[in-house]
DSSP file (Angstrom, degrees, kcal/mol; ACC not computed):
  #  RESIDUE AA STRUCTURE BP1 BP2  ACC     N-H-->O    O-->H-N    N-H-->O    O-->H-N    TCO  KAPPA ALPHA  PHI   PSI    X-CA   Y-CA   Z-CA
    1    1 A X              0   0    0      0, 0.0     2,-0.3     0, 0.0     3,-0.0   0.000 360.0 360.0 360.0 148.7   18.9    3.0  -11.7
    2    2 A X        -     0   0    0      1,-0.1    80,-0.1    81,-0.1    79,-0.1  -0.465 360.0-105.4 -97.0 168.9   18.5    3.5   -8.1
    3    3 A X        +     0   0    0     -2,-0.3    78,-2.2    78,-0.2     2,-0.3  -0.349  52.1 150.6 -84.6 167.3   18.4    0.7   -6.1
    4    4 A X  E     -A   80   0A   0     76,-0.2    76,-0.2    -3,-0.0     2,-0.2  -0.976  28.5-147.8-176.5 143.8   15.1   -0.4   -4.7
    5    5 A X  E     -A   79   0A   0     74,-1.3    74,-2.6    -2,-0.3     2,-0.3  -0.902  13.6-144.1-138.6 170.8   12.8   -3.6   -3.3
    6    6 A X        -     0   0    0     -2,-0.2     2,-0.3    72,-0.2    72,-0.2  -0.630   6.8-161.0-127.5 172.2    9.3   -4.0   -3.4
    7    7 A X        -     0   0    0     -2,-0.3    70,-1.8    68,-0.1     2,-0.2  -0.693  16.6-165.6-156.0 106.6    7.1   -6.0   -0.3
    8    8 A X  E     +B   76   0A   0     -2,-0.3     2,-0.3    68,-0.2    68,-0.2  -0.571  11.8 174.5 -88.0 143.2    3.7   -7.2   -1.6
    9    9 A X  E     -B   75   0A   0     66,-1.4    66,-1.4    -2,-0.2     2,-0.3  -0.914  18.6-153.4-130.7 163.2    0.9   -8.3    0.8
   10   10 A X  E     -B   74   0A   0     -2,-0.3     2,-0.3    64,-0.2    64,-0.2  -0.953  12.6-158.7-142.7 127.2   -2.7   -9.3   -0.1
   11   11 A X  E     -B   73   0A   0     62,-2.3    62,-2.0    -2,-0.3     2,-0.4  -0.812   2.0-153.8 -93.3 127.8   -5.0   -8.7    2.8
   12   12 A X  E     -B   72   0A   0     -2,-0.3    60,-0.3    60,-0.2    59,-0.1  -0.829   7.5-172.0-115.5 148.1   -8.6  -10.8    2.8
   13   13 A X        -     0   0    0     58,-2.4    59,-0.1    -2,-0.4    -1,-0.1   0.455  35.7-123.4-113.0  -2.8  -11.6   -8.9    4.8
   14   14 A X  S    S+     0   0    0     57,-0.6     2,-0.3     4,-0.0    58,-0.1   0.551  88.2  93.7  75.5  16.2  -14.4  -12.0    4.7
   15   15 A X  S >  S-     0   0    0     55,-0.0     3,-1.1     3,-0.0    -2,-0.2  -0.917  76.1-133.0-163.3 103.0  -16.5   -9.6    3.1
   16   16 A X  T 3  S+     0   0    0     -2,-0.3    54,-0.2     1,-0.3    27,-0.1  -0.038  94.3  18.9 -70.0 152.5  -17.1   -9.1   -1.1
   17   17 A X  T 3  S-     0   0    0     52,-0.2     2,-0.3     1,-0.2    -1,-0.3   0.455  82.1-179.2  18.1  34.2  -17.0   -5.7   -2.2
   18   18 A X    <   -     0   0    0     -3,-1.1    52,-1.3    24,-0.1     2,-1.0  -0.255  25.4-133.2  11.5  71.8  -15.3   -4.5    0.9
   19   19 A X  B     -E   69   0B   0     -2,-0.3    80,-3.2    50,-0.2    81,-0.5  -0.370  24.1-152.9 -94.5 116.6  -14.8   -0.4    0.5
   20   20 A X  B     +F   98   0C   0     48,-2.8    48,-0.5    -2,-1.0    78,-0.3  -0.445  25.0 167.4 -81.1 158.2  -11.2    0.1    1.5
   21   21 A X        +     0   0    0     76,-1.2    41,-2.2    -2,-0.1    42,-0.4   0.724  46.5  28.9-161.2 -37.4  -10.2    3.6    3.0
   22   22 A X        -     0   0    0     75,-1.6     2,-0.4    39,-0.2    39,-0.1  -0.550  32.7-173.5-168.1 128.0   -6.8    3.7    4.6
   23   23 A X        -     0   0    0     37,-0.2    36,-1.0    34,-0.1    37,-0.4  -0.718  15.8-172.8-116.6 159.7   -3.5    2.7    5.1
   24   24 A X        +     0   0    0     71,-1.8     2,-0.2    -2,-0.4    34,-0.1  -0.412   9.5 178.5-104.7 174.5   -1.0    3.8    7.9
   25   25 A X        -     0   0    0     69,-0.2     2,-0.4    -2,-0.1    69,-0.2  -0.806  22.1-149.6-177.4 148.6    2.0    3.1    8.0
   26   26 A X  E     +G   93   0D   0     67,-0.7    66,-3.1    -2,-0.2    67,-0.7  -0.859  34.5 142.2-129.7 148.2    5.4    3.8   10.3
   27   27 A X  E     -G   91   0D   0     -2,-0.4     2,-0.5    64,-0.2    64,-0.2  -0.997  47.1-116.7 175.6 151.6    9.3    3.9    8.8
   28   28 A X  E     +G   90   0D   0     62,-3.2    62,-2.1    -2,-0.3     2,-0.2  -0.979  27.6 179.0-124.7 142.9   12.2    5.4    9.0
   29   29 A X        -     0   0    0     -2,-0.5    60,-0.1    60,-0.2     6,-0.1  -0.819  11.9-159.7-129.1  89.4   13.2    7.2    6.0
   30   30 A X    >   -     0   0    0     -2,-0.2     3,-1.6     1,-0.2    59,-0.1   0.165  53.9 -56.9 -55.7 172.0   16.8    9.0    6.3
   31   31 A X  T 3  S+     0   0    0      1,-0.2    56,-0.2    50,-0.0    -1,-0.2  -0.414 126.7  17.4 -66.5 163.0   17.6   12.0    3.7
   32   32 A X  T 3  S+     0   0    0      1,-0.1    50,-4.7    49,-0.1    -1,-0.2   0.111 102.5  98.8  37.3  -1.7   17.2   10.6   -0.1
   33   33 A X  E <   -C   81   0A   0     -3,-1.6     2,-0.3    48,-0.2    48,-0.2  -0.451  48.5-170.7-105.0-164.2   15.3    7.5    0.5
   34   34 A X  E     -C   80   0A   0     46,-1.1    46,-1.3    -6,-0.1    55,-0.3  -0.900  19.7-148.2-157.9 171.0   11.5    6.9    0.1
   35   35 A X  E     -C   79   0A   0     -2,-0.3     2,-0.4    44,-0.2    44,-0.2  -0.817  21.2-170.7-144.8 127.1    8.8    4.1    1.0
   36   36 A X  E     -C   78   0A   0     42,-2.4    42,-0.6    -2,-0.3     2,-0.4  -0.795   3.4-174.7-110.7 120.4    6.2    4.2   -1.6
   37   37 A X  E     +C   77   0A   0     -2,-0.4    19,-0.9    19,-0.4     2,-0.3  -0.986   6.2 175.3-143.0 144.8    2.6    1.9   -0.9
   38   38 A X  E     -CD  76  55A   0     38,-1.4    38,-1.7    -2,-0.4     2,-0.4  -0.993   9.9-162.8-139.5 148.9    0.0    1.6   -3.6
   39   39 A X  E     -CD  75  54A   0     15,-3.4    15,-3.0    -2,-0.3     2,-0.3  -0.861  15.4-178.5-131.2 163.0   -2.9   -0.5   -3.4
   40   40 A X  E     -C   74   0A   0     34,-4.0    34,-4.8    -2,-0.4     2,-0.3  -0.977  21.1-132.4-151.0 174.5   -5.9   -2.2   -5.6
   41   41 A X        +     0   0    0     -2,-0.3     2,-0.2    32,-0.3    32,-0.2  -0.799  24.7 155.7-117.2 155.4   -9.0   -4.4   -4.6
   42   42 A X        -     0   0    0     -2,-0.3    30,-1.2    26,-0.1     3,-0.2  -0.953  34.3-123.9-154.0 160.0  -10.6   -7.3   -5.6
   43   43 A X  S    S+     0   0    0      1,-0.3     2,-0.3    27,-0.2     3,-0.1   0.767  97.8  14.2 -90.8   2.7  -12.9  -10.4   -4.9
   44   44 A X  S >  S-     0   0    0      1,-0.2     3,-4.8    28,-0.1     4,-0.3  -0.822  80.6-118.4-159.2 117.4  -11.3  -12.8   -5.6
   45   45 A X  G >> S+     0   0    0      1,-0.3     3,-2.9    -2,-0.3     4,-0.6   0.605 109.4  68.8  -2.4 -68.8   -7.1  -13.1   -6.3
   46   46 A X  G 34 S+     0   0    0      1,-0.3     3,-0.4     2,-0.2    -1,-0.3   0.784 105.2  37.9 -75.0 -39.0   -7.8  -14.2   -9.9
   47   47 A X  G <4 S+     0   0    0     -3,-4.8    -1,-0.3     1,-0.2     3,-0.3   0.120  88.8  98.0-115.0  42.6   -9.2  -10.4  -10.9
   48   48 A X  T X4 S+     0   0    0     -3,-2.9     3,-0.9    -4,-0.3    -1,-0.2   0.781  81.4  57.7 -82.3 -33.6   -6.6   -8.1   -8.7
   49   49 A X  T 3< S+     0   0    0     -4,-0.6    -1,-0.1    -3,-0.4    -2,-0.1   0.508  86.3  69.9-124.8  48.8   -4.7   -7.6  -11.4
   50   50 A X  T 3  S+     0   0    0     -3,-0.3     2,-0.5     1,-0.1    -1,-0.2   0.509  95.3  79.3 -74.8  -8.0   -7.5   -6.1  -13.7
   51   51 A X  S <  S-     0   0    0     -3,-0.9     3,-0.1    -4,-0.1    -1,-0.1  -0.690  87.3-125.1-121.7 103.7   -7.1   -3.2  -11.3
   52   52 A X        -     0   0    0     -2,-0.5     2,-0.3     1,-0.1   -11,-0.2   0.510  29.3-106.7 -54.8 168.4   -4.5   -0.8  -11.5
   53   53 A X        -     0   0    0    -13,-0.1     2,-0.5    -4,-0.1   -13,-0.2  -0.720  38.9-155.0 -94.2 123.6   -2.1   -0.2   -8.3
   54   54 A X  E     -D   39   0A   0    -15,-3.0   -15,-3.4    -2,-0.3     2,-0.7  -0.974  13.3-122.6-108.7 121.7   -3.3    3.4   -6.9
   55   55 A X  E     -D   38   0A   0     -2,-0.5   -17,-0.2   -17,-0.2     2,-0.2  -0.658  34.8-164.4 -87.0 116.2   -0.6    5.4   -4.8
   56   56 A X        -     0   0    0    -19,-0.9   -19,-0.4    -2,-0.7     2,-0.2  -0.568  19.2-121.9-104.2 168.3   -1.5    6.5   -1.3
   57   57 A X    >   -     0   0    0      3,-0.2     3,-1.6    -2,-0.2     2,-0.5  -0.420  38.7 -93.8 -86.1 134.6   -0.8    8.4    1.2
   58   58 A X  T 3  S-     0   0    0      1,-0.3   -34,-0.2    -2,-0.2    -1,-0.1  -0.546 101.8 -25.0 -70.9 144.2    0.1    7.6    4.9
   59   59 A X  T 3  S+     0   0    0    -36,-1.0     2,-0.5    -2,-0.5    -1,-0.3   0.662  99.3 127.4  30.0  42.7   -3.2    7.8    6.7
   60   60 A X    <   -     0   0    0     -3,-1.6   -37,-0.2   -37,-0.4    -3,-0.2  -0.983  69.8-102.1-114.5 150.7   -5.0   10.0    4.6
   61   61 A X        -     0   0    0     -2,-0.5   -39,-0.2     1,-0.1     3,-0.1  -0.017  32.7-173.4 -77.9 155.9   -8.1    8.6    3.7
   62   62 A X        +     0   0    0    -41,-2.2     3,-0.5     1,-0.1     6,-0.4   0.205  48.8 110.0-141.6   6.4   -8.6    7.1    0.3
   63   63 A X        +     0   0    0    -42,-0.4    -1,-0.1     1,-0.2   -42,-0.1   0.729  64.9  68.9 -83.3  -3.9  -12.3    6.2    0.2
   64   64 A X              0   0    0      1,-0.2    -1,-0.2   -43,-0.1    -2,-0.1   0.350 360.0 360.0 -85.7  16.4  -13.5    8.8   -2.4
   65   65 A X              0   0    0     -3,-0.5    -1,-0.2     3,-0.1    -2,-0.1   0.243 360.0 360.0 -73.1 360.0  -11.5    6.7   -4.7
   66        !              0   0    0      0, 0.0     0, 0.0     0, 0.0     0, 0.0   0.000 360.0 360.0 360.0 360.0    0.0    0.0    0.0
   67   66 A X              0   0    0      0, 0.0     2,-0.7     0, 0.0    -3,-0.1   0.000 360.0 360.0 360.0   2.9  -13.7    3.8   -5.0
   68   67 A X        +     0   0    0    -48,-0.5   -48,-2.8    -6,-0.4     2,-0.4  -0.788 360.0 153.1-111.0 108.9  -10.9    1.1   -3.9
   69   68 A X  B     +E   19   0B   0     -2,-0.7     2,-0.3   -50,-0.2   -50,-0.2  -0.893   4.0  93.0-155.3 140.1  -13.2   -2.0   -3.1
   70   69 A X  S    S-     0   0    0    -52,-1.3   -27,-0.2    -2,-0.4   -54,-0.1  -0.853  78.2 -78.4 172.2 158.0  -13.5   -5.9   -2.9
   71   70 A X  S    S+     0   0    0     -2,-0.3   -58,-2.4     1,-0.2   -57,-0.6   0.515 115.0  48.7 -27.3 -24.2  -13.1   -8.6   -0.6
   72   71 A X  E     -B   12   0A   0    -30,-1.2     2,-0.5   -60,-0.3   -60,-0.2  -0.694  56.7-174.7-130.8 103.2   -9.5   -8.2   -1.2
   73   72 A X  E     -B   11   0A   0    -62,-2.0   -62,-2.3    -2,-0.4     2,-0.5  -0.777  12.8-152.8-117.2 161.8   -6.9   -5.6   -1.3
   74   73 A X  E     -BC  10  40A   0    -34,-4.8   -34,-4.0    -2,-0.5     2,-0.2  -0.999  10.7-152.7-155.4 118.6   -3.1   -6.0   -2.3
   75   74 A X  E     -BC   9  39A   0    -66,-1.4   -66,-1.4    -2,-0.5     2,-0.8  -0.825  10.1-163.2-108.3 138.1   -0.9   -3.5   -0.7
   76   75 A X  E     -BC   8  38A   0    -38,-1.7   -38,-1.4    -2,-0.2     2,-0.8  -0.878  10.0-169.0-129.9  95.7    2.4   -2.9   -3.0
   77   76 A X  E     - C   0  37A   0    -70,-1.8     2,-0.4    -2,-0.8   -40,-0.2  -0.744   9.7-162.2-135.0 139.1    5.5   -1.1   -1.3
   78   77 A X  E     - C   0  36A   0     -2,-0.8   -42,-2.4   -42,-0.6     2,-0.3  -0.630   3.1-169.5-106.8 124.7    8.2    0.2   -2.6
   79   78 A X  E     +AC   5  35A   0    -74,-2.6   -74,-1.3    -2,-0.4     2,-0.4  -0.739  25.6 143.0 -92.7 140.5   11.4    0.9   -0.7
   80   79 A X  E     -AC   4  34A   0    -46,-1.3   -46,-1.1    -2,-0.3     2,-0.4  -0.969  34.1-145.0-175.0-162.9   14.3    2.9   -2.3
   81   80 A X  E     - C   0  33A   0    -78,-2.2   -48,-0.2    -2,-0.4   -78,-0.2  -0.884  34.1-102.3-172.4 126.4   16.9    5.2   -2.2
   82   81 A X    >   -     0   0    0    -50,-4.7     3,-2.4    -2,-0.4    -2,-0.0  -0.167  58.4 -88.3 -52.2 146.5   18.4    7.9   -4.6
   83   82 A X  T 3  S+     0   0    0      1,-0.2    -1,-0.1     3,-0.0     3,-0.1  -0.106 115.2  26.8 -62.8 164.1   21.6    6.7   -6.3
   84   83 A X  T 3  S+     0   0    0      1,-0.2     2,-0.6    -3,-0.1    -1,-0.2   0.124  90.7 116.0  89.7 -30.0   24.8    7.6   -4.0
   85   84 A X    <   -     0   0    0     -3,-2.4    -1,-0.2   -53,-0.2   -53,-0.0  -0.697  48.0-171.5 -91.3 136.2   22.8    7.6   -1.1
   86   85 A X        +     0   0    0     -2,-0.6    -1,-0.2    -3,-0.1     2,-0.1   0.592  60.5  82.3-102.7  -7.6   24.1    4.6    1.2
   87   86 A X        -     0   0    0    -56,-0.2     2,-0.2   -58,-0.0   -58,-0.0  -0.631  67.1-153.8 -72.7 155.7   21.1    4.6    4.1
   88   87 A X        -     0   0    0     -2,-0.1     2,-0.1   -55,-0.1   -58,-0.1  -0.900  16.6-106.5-125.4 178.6   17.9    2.7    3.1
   89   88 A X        -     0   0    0    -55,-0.3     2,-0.3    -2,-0.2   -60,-0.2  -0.380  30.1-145.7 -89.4 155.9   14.5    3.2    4.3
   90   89 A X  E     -G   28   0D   0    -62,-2.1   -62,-3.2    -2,-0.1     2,-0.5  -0.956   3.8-145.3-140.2 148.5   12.8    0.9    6.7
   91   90 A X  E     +G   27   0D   0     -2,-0.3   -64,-0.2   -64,-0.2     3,-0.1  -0.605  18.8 173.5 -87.7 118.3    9.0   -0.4    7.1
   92   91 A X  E     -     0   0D   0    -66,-3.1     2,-0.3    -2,-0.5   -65,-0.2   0.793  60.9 -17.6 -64.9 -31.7    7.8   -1.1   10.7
   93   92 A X  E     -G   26   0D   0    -67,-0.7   -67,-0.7   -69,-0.0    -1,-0.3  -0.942  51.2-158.5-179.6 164.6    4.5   -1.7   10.5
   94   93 A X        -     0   0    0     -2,-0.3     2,-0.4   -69,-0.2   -69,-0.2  -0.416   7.9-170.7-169.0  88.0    1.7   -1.4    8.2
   95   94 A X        -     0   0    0     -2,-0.1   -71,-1.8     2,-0.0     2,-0.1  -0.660   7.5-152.9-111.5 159.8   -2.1   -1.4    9.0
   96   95 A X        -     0   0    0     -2,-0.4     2,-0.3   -73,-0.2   -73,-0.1  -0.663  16.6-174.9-100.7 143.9   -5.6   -1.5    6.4
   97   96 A X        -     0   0    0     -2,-0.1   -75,-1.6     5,-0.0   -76,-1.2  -0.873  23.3-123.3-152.9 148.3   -8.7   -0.2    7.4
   98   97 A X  B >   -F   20   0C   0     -2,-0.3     3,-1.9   -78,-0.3   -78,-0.3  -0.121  35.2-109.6 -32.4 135.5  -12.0   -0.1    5.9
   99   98 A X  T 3  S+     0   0    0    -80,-3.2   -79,-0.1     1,-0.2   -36,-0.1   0.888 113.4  63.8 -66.8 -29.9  -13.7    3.3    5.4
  100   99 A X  T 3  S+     0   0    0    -81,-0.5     2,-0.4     2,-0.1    -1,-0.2   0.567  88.7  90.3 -57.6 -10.2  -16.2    2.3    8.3
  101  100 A X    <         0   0    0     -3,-1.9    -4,-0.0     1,-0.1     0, 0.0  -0.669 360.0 360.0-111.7 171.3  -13.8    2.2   10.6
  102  101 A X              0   0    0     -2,-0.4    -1,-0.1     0, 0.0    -3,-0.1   0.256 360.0 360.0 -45.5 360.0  -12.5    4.6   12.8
């Protein structure tokens, strides 16, 4: 298996049924590695994980999807094909609402 690590966040927005819309995100990824983010929503911690992890795209928009709640929990997966000895790294990572800009 190739090696690989995972970095979870859960992001709160003050706001219940929230419609979530895109995340960006900035990395360096050398030949054979990869950074992976999938997200779900919820309102409340306790029911994020009735809702299965959906894999997106950097900045492409993600609201005809349906991904909404007070809460979203962003899932990303770092890795690198076996053999290959660089791994990827995350800079930054920001959420945005489908209302905004």
């Amino acid at each position: 298996m190739a090696p690989s690590g995972t970095w979870t966040v859960i992001h709160d927005s003050g706001a219940p049924g929230t419609k979530w819309g895109t995340v960006c995100w900035s990395g360096l990824t050398p030949a054979g590695t990869h950074i992976k983010v999938e997200v779900r929503a919820a309102d409340s911690e306790i029911d994020l994980p009735a809702s299965a992890f959906q894999e997106v795209l950097n900045c492409v928009s993600f609201c005809d999807l349906g991904i909404a709640g007070g809460l979203i929990e962003i899932r990303t997966t770092l890795s690198r094909d076996p053999g290959v000895k660089d791994t990827p790294i995350l800079y930054d990572l920001t959420v945005r609402c489908c209302n905004q800009p």
